[in-house]
PDB file of N, CA, C, O and CB in Angstrom:
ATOM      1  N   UNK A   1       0.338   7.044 -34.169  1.00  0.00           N
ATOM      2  CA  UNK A   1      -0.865   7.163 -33.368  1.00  0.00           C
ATOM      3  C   UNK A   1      -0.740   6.271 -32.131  1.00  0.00           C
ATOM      4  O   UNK A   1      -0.316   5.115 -32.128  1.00  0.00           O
ATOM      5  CB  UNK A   1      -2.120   6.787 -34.198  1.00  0.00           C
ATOM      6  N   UNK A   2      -1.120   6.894 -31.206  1.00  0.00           N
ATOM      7  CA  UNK A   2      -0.751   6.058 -29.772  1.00  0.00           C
ATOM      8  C   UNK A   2      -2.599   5.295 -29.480  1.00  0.00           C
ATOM      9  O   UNK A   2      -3.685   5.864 -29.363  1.00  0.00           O
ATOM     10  CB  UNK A   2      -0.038   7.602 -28.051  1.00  0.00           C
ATOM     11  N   UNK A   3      -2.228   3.871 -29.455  1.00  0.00           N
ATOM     12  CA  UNK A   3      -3.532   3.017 -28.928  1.00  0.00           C
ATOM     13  C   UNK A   3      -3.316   2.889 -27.574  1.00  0.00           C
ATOM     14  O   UNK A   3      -2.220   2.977 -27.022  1.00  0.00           O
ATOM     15  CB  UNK A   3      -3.754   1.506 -29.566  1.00  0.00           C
ATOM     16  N   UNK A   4      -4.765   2.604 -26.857  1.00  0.00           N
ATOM     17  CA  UNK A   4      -5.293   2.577 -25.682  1.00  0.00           C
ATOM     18  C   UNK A   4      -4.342   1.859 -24.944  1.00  0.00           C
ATOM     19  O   UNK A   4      -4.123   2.348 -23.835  1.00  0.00           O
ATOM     20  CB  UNK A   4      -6.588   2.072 -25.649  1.00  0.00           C
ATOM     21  N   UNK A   5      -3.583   0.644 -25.280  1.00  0.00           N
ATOM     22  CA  UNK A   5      -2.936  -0.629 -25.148  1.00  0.00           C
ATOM     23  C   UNK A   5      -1.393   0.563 -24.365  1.00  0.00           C
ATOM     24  O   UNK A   5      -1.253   0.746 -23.155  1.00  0.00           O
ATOM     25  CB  UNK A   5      -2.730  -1.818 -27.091  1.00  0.00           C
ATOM     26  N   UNK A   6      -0.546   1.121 -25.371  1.00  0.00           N
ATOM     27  CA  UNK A   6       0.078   2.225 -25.367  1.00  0.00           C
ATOM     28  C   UNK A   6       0.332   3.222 -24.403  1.00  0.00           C
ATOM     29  O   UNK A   6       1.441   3.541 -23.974  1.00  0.00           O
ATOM     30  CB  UNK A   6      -0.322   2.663 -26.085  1.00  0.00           C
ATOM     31  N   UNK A   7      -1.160   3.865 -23.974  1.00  0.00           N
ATOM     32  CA  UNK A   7      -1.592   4.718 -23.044  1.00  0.00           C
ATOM     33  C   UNK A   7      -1.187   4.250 -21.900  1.00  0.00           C
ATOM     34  O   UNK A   7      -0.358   4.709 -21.115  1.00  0.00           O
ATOM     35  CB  UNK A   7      -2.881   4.948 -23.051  1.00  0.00           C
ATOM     36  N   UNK A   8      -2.066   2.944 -21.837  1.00  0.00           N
ATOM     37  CA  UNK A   8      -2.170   2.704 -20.592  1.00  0.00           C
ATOM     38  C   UNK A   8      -0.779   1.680 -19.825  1.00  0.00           C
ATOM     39  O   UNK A   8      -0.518   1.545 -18.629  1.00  0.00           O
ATOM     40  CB  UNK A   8      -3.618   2.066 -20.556  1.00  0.00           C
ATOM     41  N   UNK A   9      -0.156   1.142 -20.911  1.00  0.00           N
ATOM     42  CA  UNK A   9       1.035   0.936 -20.522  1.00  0.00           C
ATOM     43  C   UNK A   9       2.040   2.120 -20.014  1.00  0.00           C
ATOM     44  O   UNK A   9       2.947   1.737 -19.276  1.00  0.00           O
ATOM     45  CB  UNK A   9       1.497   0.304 -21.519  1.00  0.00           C
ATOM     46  N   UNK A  10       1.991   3.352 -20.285  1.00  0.00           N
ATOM     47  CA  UNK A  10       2.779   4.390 -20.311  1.00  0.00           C
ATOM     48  C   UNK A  10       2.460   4.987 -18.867  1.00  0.00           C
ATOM     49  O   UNK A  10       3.315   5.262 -18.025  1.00  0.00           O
ATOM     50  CB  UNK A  10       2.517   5.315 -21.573  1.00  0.00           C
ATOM     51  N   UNK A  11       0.599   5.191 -18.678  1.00  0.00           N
ATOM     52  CA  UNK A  11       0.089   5.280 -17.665  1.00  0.00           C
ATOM     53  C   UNK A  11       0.709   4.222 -16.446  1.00  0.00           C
ATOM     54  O   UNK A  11       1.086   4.779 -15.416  1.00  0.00           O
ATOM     55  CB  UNK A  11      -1.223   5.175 -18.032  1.00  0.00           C
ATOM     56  N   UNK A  12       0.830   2.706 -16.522  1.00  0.00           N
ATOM     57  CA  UNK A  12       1.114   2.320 -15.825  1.00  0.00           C
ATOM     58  C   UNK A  12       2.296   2.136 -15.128  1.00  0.00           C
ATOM     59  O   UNK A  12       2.414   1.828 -13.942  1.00  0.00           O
ATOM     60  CB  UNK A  12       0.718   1.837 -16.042  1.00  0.00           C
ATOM     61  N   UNK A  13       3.525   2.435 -16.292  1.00  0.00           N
ATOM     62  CA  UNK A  13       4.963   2.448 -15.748  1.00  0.00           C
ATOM     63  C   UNK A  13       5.206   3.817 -15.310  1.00  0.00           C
ATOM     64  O   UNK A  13       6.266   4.189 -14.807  1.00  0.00           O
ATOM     65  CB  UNK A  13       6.079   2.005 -16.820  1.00  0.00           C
ATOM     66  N   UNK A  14       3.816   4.823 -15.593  1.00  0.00           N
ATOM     67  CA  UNK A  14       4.256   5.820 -14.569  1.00  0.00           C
ATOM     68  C   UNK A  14       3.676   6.165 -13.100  1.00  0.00           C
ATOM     69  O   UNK A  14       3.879   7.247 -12.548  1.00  0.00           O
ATOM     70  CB  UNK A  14       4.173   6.922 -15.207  1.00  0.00           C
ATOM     71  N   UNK A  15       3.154   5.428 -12.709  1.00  0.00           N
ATOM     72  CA  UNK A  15       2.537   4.802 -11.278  1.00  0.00           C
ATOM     73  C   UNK A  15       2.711   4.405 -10.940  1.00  0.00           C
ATOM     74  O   UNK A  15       2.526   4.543  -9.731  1.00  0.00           O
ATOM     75  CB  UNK A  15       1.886   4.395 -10.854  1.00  0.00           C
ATOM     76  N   UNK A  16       3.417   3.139 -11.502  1.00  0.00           N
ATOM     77  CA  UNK A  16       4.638   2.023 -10.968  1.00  0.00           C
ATOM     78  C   UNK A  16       5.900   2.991 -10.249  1.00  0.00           C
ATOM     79  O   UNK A  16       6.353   2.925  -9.106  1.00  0.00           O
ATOM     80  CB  UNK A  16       5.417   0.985 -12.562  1.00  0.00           C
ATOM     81  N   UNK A  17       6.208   3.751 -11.197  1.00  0.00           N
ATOM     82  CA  UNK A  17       7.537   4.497 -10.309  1.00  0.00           C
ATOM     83  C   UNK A  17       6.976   5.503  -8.852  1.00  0.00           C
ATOM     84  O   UNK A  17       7.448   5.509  -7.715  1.00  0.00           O
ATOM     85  CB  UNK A  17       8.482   5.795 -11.615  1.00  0.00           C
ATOM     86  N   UNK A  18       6.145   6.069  -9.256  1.00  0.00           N
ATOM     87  CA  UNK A  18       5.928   7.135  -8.293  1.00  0.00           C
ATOM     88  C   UNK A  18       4.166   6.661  -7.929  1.00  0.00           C
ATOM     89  O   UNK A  18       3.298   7.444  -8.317  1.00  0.00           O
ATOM     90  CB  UNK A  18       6.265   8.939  -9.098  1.00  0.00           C
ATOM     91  N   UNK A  19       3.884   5.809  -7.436  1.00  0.00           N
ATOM     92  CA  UNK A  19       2.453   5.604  -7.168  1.00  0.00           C
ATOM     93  C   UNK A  19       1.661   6.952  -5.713  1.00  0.00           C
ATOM     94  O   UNK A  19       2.035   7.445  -4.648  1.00  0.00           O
ATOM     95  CB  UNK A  19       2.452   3.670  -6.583  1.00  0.00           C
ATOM     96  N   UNK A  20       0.199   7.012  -6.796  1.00  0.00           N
ATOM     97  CA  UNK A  20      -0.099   7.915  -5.824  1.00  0.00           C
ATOM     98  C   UNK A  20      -0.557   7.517  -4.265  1.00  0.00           C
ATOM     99  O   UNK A  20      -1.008   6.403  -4.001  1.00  0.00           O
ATOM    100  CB  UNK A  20      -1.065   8.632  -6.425  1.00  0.00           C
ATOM    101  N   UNK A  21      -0.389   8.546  -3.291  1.00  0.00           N
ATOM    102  CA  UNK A  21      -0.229   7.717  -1.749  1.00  0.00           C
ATOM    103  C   UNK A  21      -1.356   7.320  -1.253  1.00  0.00           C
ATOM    104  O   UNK A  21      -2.352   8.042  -1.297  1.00  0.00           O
ATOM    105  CB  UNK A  21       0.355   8.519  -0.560  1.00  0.00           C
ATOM    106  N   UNK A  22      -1.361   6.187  -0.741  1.00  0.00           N
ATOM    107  CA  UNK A  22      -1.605   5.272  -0.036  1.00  0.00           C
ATOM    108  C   UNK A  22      -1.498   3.848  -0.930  1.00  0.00           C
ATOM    109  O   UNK A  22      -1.553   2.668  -0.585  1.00  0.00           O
ATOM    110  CB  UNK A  22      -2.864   5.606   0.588  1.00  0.00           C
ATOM    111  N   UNK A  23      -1.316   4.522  -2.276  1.00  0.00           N
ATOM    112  CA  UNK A  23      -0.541   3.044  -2.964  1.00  0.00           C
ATOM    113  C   UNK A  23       0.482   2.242  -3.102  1.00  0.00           C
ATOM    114  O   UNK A  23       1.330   2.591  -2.280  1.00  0.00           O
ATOM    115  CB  UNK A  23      -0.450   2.985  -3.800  1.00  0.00           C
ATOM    116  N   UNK A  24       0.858   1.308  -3.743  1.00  0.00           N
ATOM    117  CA  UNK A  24       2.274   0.508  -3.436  1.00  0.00           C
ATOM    118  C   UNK A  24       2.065   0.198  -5.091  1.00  0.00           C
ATOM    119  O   UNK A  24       0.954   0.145  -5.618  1.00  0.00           O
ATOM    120  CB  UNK A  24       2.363  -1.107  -2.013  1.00  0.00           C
ATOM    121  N   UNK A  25       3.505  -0.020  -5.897  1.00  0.00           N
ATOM    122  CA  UNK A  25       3.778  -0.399  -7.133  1.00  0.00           C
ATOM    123  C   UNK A  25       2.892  -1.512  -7.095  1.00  0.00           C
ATOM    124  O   UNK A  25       2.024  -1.544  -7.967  1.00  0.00           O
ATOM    125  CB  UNK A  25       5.222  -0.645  -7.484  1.00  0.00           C
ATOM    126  N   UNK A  26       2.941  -2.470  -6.222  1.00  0.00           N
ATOM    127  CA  UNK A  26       1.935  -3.553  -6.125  1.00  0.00           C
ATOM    128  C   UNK A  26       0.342  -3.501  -6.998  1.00  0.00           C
ATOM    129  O   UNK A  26      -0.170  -4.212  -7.863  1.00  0.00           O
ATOM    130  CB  UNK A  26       1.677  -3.593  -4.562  1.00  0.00           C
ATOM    131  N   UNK A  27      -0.014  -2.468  -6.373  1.00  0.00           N
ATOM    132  CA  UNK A  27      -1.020  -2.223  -6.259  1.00  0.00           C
ATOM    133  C   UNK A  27      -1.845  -1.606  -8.335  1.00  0.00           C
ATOM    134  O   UNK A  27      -2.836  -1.832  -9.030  1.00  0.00           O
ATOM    135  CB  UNK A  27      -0.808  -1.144  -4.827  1.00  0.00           C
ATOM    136  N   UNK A  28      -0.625  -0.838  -8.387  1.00  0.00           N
ATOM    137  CA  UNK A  28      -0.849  -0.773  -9.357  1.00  0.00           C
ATOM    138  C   UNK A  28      -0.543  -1.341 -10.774  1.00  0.00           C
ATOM    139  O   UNK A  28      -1.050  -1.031 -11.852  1.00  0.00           O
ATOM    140  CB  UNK A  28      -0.766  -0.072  -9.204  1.00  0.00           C
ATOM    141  N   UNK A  29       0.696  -2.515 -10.402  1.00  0.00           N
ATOM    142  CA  UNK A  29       0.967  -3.504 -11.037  1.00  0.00           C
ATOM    143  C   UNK A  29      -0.308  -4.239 -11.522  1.00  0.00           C
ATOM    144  O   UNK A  29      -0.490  -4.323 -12.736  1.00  0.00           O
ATOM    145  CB  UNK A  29       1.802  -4.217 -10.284  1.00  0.00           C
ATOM    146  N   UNK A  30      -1.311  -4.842 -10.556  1.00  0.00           N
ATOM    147  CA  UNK A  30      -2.221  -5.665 -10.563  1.00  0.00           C
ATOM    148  C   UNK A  30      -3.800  -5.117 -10.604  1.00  0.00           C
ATOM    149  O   UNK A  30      -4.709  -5.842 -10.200  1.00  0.00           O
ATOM    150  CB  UNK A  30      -1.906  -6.414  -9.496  1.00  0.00           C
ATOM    151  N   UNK A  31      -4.080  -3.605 -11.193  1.00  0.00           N
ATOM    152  CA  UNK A  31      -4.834  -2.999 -11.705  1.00  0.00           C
ATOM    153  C   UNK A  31      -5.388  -3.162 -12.682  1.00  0.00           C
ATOM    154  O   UNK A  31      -4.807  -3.069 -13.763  1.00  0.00           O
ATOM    155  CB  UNK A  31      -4.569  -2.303 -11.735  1.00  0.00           C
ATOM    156  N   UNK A  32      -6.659  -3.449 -12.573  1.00  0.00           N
ATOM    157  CA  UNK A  32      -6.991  -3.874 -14.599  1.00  0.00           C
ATOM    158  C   UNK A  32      -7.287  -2.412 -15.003  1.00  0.00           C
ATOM    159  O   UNK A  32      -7.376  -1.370 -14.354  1.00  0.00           O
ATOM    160  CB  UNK A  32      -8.846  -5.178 -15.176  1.00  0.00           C
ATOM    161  N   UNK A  33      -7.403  -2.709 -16.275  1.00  0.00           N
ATOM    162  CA  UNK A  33      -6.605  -1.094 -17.300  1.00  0.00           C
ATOM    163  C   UNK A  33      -8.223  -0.387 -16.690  1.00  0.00           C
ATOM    164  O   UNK A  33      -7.974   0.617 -16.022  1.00  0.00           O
ATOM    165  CB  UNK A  33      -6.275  -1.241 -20.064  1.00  0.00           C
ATOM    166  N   UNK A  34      -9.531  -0.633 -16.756  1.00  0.00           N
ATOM    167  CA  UNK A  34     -10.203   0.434 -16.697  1.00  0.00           C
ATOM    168  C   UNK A  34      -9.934   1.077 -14.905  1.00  0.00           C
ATOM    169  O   UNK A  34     -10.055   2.248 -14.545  1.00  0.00           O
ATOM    170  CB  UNK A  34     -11.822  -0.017 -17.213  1.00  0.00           C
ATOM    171  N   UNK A  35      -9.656   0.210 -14.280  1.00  0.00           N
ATOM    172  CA  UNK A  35      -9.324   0.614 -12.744  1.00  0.00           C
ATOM    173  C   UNK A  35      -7.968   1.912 -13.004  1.00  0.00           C
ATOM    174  O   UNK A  35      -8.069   2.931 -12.319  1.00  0.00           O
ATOM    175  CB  UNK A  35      -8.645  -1.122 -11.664  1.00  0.00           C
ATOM    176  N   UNK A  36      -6.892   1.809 -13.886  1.00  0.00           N
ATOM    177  CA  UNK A  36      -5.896   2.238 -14.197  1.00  0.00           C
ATOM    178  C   UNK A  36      -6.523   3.757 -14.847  1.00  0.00           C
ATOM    179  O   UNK A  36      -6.073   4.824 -14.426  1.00  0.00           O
ATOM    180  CB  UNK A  36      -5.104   1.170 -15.062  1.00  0.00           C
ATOM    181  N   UNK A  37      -7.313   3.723 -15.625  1.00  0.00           N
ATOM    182  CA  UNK A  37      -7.915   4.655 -16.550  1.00  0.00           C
ATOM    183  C   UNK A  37      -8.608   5.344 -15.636  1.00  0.00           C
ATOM    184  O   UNK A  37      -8.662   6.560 -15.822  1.00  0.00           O
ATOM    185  CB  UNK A  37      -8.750   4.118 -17.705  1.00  0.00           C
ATOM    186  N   UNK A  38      -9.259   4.815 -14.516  1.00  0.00           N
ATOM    187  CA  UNK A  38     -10.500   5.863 -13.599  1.00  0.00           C
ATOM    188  C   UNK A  38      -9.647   6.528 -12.529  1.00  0.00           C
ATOM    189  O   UNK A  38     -10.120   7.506 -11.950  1.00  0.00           O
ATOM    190  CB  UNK A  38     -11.963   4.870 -12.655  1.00  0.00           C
ATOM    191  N   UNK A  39      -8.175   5.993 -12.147  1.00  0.00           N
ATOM    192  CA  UNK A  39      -7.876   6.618 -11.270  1.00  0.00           C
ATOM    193  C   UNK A  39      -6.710   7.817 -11.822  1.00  0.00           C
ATOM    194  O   UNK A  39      -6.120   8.539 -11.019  1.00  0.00           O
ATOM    195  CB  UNK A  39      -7.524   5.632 -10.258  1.00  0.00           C
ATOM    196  N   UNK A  40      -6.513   7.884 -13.173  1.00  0.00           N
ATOM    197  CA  UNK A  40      -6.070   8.502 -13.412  1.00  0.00           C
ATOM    198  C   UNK A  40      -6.843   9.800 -14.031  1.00  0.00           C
ATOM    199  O   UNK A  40      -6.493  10.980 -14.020  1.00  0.00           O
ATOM    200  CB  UNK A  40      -5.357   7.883 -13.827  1.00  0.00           C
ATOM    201  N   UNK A  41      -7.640   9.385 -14.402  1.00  0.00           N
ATOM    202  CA  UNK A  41      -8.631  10.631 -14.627  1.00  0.00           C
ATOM    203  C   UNK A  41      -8.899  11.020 -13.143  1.00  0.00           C
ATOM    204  O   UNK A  41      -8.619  12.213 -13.036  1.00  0.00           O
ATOM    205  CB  UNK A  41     -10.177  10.236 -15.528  1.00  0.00           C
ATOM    206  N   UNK A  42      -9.269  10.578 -12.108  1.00  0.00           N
ATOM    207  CA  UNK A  42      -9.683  11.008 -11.171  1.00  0.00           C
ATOM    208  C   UNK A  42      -8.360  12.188 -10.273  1.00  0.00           C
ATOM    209  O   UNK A  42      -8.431  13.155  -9.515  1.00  0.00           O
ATOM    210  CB  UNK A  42     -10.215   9.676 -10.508  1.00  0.00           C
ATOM    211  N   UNK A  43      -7.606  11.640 -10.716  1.00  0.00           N
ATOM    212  CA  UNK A  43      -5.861  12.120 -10.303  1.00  0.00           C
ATOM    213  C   UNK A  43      -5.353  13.416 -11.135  1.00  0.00           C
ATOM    214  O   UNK A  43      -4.717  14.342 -10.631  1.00  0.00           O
ATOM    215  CB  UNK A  43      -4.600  10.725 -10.795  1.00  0.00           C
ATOM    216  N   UNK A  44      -5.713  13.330 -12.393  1.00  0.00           N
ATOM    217  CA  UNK A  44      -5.806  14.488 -13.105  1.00  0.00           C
ATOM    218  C   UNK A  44      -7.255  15.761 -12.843  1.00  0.00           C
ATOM    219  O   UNK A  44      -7.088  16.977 -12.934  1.00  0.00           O
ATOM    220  CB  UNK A  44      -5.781  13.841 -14.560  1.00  0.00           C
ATOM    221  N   UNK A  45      -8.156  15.309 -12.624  1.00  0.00           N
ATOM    222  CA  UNK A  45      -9.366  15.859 -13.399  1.00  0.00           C
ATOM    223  C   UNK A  45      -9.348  17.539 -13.564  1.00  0.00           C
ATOM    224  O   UNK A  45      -9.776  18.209 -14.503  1.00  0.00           O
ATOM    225  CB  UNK A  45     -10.769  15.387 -12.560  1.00  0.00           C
ATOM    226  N   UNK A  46      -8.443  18.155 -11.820  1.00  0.00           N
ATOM    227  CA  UNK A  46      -8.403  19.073 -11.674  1.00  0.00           C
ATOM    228  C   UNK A  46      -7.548  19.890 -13.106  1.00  0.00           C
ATOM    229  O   UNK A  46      -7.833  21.060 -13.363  1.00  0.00           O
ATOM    230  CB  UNK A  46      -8.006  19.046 -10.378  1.00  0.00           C
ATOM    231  N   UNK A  47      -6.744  19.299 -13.761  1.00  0.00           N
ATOM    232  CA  UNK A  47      -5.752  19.848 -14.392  1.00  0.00           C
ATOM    233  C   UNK A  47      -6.481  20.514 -15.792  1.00  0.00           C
ATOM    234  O   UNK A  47      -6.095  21.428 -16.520  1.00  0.00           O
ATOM    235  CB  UNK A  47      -4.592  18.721 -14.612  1.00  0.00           C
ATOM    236  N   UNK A  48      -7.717  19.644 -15.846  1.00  0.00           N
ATOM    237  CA  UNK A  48      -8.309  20.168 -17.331  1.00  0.00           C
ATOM    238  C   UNK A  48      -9.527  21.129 -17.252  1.00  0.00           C
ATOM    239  O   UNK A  48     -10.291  21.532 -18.129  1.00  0.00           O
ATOM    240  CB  UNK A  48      -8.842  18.865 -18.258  1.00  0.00           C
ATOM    241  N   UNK A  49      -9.466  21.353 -15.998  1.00  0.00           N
ATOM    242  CA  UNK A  49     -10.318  22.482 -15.445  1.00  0.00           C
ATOM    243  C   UNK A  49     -10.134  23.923 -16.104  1.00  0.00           C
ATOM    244  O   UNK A  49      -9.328  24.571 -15.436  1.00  0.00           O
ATOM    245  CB  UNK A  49     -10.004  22.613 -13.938  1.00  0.00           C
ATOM    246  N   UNK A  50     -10.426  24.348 -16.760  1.00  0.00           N
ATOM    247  CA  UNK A  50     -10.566  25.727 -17.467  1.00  0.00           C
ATOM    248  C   UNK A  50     -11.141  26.978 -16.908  1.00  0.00           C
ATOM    249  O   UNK A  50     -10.815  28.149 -17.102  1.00  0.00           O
ATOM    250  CB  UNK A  50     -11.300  25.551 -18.530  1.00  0.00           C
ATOM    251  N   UNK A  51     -11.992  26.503 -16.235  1.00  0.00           N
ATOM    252  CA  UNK A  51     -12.868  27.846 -15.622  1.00  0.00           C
ATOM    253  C   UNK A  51     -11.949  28.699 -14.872  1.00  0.00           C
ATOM    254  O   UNK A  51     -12.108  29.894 -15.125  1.00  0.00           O
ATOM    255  CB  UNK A  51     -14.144  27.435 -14.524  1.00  0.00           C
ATOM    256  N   UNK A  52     -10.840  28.376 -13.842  1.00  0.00           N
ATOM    257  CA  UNK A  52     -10.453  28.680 -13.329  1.00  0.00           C
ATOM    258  C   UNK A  52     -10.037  28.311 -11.544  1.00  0.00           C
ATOM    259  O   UNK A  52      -9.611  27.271 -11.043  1.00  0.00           O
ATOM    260  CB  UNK A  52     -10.885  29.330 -13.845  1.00  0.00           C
ATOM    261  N   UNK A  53     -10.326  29.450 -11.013  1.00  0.00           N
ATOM    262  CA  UNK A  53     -10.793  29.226  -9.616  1.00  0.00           C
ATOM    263  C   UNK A  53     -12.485  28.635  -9.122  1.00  0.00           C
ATOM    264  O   UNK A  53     -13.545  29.123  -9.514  1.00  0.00           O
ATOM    265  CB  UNK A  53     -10.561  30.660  -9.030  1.00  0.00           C
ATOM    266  N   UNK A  54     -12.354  27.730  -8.384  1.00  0.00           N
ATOM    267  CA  UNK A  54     -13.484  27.051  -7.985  1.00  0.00           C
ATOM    268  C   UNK A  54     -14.828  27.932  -7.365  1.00  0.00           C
ATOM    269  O   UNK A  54     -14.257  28.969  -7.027  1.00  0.00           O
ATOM    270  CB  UNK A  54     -12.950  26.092  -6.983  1.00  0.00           C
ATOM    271  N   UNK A  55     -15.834  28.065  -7.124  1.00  0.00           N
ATOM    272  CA  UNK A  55     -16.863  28.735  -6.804  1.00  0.00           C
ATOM    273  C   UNK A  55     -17.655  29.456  -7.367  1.00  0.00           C
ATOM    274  O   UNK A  55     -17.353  29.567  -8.556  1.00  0.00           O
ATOM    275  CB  UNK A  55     -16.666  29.210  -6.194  1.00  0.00           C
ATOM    276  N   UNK A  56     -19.015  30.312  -6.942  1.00  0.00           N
ATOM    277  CA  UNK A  56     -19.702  30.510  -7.903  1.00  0.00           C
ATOM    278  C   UNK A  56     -19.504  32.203  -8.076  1.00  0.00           C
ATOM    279  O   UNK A  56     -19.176  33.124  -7.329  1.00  0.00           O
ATOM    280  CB  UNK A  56     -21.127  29.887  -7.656  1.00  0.00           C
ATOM    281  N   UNK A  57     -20.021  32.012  -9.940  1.00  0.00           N
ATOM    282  CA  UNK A  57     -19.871  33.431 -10.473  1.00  0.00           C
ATOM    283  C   UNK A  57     -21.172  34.010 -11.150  1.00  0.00           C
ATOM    284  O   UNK A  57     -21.813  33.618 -12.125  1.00  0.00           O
ATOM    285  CB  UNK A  57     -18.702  33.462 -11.536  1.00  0.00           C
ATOM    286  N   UNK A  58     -21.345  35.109 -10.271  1.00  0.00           N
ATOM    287  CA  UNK A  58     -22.573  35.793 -11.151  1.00  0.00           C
ATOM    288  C   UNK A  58     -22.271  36.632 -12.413  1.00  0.00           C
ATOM    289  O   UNK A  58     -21.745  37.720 -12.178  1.00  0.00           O
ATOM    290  CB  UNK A  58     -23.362  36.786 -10.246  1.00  0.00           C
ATOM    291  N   UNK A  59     -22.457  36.393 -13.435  1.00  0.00           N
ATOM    292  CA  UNK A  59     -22.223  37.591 -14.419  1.00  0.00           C
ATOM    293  C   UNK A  59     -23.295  38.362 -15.014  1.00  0.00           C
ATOM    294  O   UNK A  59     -24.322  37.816 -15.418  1.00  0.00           O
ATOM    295  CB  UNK A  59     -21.536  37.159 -15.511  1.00  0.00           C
ATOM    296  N   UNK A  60     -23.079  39.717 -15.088  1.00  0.00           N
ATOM    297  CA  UNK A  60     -23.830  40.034 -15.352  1.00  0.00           C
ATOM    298  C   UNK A  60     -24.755  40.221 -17.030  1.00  0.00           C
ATOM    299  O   UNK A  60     -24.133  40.107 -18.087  1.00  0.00           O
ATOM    300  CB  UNK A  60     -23.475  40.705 -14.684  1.00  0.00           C
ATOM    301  N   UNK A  61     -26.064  40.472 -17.000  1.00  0.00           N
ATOM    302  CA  UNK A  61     -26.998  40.188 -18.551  1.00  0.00           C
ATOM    303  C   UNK A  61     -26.355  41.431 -19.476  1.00  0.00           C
ATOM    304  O   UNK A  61     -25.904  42.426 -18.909  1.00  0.00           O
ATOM    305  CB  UNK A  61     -29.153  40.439 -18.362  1.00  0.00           C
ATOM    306  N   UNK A  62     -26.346  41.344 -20.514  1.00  0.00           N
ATOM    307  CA  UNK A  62     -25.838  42.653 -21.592  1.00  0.00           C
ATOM    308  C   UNK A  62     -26.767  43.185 -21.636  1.00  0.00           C
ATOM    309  O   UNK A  62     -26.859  44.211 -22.311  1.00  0.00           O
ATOM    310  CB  UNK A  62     -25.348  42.512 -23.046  1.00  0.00           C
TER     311      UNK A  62
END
């Protein structure tokens, strides 16, 4: 079972290599874990998107 501790170490040595831009390894070296945790959700969020394509859908009543 992978703990939070785990995650976010894994999370962090993978931001460390390839940090997203306008960041520096620096930057994310010296991140405390919930700063680490919000920007990676924020970096993902699109990916767990299910609906699909963005905008609105009328469907119609049965």
């Amino acid at each position: 079972m992978i703990t939070t501790n785990d995650f976010t170490e894994e999370l962090r040595k993978r931001y460390i290599q390839n940090p997203p831009e306008g960041m520096t390894s620096d930057d994310i070296k010296n991140m405390s874990v919930d700063d680490l945790l919000d920007m990676h959700y924020f970096l993902t969020e699109e990916d767990d998107d299910d609906d699909g394509e963005e905008g609105f859908y009328i469907f119609p009543m049965p």
